[in-house]
C-alpha positions as CSV (number, residue, x, y, z in Angstrom):
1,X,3.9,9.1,0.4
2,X,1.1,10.1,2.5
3,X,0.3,6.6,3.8
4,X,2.9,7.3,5.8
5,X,1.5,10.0,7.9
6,X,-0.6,7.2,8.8
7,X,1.6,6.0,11.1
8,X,0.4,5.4,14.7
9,X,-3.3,4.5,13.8
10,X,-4.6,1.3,14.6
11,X,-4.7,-0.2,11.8
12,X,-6.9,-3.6,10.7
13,X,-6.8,-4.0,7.0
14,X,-6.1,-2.3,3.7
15,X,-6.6,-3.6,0.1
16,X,-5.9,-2.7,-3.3
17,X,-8.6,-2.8,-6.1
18,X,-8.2,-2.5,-9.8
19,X,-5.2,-3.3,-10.3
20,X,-5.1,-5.2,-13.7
21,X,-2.0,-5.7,-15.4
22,X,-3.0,-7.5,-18.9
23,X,-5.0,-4.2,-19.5
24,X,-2.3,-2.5,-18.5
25,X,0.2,-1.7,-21.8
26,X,2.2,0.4,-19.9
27,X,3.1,-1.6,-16.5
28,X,2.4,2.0,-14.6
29,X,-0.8,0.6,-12.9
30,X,1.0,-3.1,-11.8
31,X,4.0,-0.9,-10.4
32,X,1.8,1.8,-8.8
33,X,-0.3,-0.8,-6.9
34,X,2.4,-2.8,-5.8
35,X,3.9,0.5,-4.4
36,X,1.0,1.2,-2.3
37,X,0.8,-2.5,-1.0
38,X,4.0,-1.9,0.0
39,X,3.4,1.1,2.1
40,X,0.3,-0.7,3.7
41,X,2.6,-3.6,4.7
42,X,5.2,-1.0,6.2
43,X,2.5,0.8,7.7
44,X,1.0,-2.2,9.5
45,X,5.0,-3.0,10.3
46,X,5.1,0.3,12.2
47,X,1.9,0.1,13.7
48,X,2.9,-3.0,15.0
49,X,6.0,-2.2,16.9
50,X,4.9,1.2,17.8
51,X,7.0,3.7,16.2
């Protein structure tokens, strides 16, 4: 995923927006945005302890 060339910055926050599962027949958005809040939590992981 390319959040993860990310990896080194300093980051201070990150957010995901329009993510609305009831309008969401399929599940793909819900699954999709909990993927990317994922990668910002590993990415603030990694910032954190340097790598």
């Amino acid at each position: 995923i390319i959040l993860r060339d990310l990896a080194g910055i300093n980051l201070v926050g990150g957010d995901v927006v329009e993510v609305s599962p009831p309008f969401d027949t399929t599940g793909a958005t819900a699954i999709a945005g909990a993927h990317v809040a994922m990668e910002i939590l590993c990415l603030w992981c990694w910032t954190r302890r340097g790598m």
